[in-house]
TORTISE-245144 format. One line per 5 residues: their letters; for each residue x, y, z of N, C-alpha, C, O. Coordinates in pm, whole numbers. Last residue first. Layout:
N
a	X:Y:Z:X:Y:Z:X:Y:Z:X:Y:Z | ...
END
This chain:
213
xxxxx	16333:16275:-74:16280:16283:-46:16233:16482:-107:16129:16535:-69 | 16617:16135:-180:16506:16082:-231:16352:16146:-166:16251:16082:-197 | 16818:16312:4:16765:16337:-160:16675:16246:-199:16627:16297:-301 | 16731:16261:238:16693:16390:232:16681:16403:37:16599:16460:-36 | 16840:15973:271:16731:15984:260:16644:16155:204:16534:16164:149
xxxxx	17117:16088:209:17024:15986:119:16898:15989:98:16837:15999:-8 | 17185:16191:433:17157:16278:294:17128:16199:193:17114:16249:81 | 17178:15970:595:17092:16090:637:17058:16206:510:16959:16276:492 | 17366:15786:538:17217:15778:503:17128:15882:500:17028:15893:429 | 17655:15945:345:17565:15895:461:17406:15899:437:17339:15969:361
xxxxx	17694:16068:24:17712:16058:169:17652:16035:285:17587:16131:328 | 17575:15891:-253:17560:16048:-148:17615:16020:-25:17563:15925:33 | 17539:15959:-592:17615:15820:-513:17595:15948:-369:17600:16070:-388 | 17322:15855:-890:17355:15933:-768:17431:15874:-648:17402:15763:-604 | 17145:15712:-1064:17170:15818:-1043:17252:15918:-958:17242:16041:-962
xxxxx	17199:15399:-1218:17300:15469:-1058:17264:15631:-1108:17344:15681:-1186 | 16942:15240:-1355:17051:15332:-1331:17095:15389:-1222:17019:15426:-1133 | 16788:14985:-1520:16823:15043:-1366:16936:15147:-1393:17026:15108:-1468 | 16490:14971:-1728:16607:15004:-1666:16643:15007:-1537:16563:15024:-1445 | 16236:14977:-1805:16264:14855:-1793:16441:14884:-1759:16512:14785:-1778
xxxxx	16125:15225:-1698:16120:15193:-1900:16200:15068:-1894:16246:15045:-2006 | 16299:15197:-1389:16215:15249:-1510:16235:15215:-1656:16340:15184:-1713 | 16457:15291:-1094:16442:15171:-1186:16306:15217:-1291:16214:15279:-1237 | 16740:15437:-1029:16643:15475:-1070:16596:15364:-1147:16658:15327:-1248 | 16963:15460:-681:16917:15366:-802:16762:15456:-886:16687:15525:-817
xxxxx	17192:15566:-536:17064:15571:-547:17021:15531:-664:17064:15596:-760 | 17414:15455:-228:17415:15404:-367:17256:15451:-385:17176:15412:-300 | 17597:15597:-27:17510:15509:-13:17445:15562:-174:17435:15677:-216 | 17901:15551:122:17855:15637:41:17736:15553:6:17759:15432:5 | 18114:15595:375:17987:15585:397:17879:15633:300:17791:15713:331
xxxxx	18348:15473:336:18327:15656:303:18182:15677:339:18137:15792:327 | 18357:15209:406:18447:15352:484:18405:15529:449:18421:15640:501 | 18158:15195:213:18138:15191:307:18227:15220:406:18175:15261:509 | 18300:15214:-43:18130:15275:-13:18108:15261:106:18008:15327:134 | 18529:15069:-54:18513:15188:-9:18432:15243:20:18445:15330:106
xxxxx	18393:14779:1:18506:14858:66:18488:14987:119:18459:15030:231 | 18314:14784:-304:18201:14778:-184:18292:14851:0:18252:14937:78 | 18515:14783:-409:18461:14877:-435:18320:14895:-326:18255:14993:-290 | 18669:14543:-370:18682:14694:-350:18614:14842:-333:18641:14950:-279 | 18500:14398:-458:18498:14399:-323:18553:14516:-297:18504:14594:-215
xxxxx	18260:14499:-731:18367:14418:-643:18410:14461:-530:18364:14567:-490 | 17927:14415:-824:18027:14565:-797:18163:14446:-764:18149:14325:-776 | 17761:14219:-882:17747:14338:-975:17843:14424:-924:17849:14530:-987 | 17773:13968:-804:17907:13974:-865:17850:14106:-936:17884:14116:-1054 | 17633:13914:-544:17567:13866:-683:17654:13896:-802:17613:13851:-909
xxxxx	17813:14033:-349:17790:13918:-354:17728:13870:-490:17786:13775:-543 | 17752:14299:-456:17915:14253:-459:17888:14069:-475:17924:13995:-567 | 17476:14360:-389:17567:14364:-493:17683:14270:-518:17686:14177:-599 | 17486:14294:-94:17415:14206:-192:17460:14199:-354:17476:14100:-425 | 17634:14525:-18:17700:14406:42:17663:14293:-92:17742:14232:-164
xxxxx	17639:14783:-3:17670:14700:-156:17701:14591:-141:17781:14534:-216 | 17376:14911:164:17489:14832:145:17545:14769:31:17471:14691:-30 | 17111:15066:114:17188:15085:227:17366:15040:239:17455:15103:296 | 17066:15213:-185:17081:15086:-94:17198:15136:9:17304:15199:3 | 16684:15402:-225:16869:15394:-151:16900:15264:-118:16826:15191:-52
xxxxx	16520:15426:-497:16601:15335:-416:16690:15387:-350:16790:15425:-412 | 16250:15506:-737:16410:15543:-655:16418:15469:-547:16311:15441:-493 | 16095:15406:-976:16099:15413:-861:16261:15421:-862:16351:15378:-933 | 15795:15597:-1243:15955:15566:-1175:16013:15555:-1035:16002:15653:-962 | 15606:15647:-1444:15619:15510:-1319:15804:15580:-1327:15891:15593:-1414
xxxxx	15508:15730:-1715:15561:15813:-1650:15619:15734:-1456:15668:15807:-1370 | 15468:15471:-1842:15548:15577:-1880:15600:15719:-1798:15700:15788:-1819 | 15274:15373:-1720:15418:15278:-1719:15498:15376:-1800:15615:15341:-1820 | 15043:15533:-1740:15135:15516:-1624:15290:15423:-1598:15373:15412:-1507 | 15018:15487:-2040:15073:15657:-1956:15104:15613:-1800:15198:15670:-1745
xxxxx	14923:15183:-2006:15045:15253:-2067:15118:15389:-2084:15233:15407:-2125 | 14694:15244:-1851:14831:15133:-1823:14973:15187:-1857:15075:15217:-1794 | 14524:15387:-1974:14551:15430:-1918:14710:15347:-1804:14788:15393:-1721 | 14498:15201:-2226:14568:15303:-2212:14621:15358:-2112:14740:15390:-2116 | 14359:15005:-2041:14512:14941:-2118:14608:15104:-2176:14729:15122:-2172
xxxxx	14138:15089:-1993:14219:15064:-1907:14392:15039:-1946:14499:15056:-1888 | 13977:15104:-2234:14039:15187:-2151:14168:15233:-2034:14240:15329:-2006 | 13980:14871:-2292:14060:14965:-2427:14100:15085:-2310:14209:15141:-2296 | 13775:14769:-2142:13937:14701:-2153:14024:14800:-2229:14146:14795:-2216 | 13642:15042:-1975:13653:14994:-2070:13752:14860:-2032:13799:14844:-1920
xxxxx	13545:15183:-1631:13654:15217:-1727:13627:15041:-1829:13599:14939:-1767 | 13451:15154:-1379:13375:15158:-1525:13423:15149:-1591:13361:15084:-1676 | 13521:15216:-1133:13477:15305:-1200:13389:15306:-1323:13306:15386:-1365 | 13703:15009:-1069:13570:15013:-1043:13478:15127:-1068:13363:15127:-1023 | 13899:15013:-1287:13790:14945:-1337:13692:14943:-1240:13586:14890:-1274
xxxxx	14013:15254:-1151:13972:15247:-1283:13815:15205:-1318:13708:15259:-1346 | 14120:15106:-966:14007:15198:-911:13923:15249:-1020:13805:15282:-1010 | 14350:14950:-1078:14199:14910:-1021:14063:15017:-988:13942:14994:-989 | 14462:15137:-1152:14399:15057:-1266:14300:15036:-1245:14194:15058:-1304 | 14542:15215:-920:14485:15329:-988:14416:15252:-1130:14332:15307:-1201
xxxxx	14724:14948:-855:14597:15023:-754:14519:15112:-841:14401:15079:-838 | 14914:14885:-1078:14793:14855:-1008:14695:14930:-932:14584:14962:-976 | 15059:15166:-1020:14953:15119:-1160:14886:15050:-1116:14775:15097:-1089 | 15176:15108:-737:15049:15233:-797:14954:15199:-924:14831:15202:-934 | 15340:14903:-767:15183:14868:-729:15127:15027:-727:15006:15037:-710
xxxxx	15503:14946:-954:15411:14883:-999:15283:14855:-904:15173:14808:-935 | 15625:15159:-727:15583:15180:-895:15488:15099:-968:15401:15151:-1037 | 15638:14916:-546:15539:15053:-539:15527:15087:-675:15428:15051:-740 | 15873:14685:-754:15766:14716:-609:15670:14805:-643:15612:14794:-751 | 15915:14802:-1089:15941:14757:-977:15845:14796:-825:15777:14895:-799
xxxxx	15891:14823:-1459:15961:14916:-1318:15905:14796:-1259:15856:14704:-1325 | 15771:14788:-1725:15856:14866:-1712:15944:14876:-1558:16053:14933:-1552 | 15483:14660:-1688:15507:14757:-1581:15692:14829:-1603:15739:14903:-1517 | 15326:14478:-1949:15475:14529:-1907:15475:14645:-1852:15470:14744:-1924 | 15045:14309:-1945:15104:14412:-1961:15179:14411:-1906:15167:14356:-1797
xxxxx	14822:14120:-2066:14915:14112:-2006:14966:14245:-2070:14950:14287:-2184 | 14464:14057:-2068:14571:14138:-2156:14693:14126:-2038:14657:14123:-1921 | 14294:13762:-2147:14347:13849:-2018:14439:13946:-2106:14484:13904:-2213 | 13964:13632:-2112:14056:13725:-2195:14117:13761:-2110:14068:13797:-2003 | 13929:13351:-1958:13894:13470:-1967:13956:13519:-2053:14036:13437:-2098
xxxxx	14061:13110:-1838:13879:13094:-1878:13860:13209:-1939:13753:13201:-2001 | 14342:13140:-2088:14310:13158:-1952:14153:13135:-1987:14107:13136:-2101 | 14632:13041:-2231:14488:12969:-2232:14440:12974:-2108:14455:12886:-2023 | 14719:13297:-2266:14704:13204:-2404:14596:13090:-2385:14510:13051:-2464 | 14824:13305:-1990:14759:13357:-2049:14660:13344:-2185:14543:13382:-2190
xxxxx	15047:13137:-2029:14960:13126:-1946:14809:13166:-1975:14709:13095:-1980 | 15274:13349:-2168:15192:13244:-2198:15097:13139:-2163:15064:13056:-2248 | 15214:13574:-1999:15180:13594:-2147:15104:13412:-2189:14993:13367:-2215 | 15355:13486:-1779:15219:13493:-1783:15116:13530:-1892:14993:13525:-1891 | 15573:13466:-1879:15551:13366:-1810:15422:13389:-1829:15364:13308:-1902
xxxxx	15637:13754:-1932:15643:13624:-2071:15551:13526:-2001:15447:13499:-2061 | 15657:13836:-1687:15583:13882:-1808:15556:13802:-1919:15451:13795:-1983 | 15865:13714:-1592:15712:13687:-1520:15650:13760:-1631:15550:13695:-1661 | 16142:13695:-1581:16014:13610:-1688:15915:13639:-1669:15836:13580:-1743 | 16313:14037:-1527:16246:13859:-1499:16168:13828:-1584:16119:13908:-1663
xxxxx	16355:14264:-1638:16412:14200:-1478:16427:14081:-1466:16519:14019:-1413 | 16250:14309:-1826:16396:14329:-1861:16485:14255:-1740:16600:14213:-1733 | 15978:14341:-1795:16033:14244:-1859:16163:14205:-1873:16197:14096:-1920 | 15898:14442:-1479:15957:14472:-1627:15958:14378:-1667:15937:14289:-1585 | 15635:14300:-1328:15751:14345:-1288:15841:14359:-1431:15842:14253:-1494
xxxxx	15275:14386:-1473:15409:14279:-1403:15529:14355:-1388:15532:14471:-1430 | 14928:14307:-1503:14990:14373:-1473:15132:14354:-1397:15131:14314:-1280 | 14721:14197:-1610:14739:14121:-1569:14923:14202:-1618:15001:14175:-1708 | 14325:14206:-1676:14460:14307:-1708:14568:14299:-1601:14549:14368:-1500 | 14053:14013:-1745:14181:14069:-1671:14263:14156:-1753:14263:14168:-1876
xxxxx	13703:14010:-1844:13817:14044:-1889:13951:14059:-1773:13922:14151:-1697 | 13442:13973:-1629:13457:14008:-1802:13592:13959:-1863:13584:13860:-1935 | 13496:13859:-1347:13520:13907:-1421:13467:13874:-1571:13455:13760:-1615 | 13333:13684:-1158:13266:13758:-1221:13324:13837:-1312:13244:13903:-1380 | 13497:13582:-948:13470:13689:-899:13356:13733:-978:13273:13805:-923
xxxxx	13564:13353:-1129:13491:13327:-1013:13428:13476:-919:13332:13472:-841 | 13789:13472:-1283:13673:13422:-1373:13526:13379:-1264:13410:13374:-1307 | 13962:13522:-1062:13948:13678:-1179:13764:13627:-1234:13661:13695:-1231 | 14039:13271:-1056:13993:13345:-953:13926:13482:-1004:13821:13521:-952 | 14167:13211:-1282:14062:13126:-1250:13974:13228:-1115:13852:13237:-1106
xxxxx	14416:13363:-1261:14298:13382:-1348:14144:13321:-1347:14041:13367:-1396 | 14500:13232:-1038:14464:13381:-1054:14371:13383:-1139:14253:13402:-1109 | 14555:13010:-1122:14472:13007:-1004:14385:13138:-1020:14263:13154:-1018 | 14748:13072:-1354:14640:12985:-1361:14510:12996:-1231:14390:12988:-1257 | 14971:13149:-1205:14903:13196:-1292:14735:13193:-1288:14644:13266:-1246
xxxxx	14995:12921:-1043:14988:13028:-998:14882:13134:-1068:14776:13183:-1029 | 15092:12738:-1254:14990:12708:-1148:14936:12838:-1073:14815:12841:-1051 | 15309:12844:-1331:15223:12818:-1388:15097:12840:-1313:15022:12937:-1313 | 15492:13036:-1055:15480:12926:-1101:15328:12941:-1190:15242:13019:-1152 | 15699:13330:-1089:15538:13281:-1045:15528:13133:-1128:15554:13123:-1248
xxxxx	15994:13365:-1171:15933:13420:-1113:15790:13348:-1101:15837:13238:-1130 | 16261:13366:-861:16212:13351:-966:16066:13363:-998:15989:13372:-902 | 16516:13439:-611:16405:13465:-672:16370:13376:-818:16465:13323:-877 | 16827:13331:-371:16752:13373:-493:16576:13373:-518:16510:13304:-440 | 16974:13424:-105:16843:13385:-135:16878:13419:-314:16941:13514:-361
xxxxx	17290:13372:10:17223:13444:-46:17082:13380:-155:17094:13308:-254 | 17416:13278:344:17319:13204:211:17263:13334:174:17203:13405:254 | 17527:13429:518:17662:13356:442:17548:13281:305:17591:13241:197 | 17317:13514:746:17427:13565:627:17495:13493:495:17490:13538:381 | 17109:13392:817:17159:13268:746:17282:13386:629:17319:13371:512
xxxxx	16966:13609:940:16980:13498:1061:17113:13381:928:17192:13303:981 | 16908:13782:790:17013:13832:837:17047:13682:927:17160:13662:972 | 16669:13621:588:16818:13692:540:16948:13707:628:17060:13673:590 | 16546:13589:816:16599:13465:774:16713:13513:665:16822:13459:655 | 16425:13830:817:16474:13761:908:16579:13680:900:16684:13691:962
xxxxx	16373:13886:529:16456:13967:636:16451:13900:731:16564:13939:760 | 16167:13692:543:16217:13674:457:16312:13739:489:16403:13657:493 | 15946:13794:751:16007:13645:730:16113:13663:705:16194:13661:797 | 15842:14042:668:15924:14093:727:15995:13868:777:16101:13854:838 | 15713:13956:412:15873:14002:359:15909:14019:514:16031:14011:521
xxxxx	15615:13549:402:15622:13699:429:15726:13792:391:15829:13745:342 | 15649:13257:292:15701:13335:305:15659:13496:378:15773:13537:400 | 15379:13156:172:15426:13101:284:15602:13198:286:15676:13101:264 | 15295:13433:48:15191:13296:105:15275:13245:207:15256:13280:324 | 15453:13581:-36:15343:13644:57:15273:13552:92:15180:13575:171
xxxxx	15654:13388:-229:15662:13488:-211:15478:13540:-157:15389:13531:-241 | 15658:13087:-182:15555:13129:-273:15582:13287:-166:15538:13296:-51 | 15998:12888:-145:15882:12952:-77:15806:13073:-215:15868:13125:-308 | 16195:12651:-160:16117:12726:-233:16015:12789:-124:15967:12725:-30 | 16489:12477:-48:16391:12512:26:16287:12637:-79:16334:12747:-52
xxxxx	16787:12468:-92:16705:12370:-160:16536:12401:-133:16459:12341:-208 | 16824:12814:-23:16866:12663:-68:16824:12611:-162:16812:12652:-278 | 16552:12975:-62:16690:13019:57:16732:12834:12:16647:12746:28 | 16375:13112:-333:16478:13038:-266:16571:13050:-191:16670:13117:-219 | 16056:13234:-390:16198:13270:-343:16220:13151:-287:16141:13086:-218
xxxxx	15884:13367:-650:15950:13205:-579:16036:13283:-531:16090:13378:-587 | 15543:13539:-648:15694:13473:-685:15720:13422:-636:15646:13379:-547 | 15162:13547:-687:15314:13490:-614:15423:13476:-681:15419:13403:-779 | 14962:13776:-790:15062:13627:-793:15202:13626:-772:15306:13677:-816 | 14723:13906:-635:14869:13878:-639:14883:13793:-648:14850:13705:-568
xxxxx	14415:14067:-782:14537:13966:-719:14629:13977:-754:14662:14031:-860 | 14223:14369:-590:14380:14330:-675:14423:14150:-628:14449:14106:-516 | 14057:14545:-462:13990:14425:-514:14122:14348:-630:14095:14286:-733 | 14165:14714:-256:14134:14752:-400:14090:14616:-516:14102:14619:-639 | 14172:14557:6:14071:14668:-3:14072:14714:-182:13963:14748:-228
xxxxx	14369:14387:-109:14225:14295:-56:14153:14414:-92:14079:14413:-191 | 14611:14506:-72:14551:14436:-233:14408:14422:-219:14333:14444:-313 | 14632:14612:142:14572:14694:41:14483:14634:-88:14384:14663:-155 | 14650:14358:261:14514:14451:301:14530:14561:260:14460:14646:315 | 14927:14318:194:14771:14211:165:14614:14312:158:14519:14324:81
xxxxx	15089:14598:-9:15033:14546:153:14936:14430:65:14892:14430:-49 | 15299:14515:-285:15154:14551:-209:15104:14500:-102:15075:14381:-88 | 15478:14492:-397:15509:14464:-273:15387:14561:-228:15392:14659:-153 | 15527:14346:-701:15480:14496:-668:15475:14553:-485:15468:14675:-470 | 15565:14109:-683:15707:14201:-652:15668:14328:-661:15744:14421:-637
xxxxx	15392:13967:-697:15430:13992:-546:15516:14099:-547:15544:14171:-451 | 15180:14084:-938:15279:14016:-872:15328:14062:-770:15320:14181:-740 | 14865:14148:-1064:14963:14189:-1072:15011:14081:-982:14933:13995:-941 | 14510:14224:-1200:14604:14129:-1147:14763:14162:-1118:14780:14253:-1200 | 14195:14345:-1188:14325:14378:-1220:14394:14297:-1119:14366:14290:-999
xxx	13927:14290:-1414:13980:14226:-1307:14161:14264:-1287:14243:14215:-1364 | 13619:14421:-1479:13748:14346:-1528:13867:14369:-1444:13894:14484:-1411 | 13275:14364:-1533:13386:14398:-1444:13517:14347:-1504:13523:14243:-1571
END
């Protein structure tokens, strides 16, 4: 058996991960001085709470502690795995790829680490379809291909509702957040091949949602 692993930031239901036999390793989110293990002691509908309840504190991220790693894989090796394939949020975004590269280096198991290129759902389809893979049978050689046609064709779209978070993390300016929102223009993002791009800027949510759909 070989064992497909991935990260919180693939934003896989629990009780999907559980039903496709997938772990998640945890990211860090910080509201302060205060760390929380992204789906353990945090939740996301938490984490929106405490977003809108503490406006004026913008949370940061980082990404999966050692230990983390480490648990996972150890867990991968207790299930009975053969081998992991140990599946992540781009490389271009965050450490967590490296992070677990080198982790990796000294896991009970062989693990192949792979670069998901992309974000949330995008990465949790590869996951999921990896997994179903390996309960299928599928190889390590196998699987790793079939990794790499899905991180090639993986692309996720975004509406943001607000350039509020932007502006604040210093990616737009205030002006410019301003106007997006007297004009009510709502921002569509394409995240992929380890990119983000502004495809598209659209008038109100309602034709936002109609073009991502």
């Amino acid at each position: 058996m070989i064992q497909i692993i991935t990260d919180s930031t693939s934003d896989l239901p629990p009780a999907v991960a559980e039903r496709e036999g997938i772990l998640v390793v945890p990211a860090q989110v910080q509201f302060g001085t205060e760390s929380f293990r992204e789906g353990v002691e945090l939740t996301g509908i938490a984490f929106f709470e405490r977003l809108a309840r503490e406006a004026g504190a913008l949370p940061t991220t980082s990404q999966p502690l050692p230990g983390d790693f480490i648990a996972a894989f150890e867990a991968a090796r207790t299930r009975g795995a053969e081998a992991a394939i140990s599946i992540h949020l781009g490389s271009a975004f965050s450490g967590t790829f490296n992070g677990a590269r080198l982790v990796a280096a000294d896991a009970p198991l062989p693990v192949s680490v792979l670069d998901s290129g992309t974000a949330s759902m995008a990465l949790g389809w590869i996951a999921i379809l990896a997994a179903r893979a390996a309960r299928a049978g599928a190889s390590l050689d196998e699987l790793t291909a079939l990794v790499a046609r899905l991180t090639e064709c993986a692309a996720l779209y975004a509406m943001l509702d607000s350039l509020e978070y932007l502006r604040r993390g210093g990616r737009v300016n205030r002006a410019v957040e301003m106007m997006a929102g007297l004009l009510d223009i709502k921002a569509i993002l394409l995240v992929a091949n380890n990119r983000i791009e502004a495809v598209a800027r659209v008038r109100t949510r309602t034709r936002a949602l109609a073009w991502l759909r």
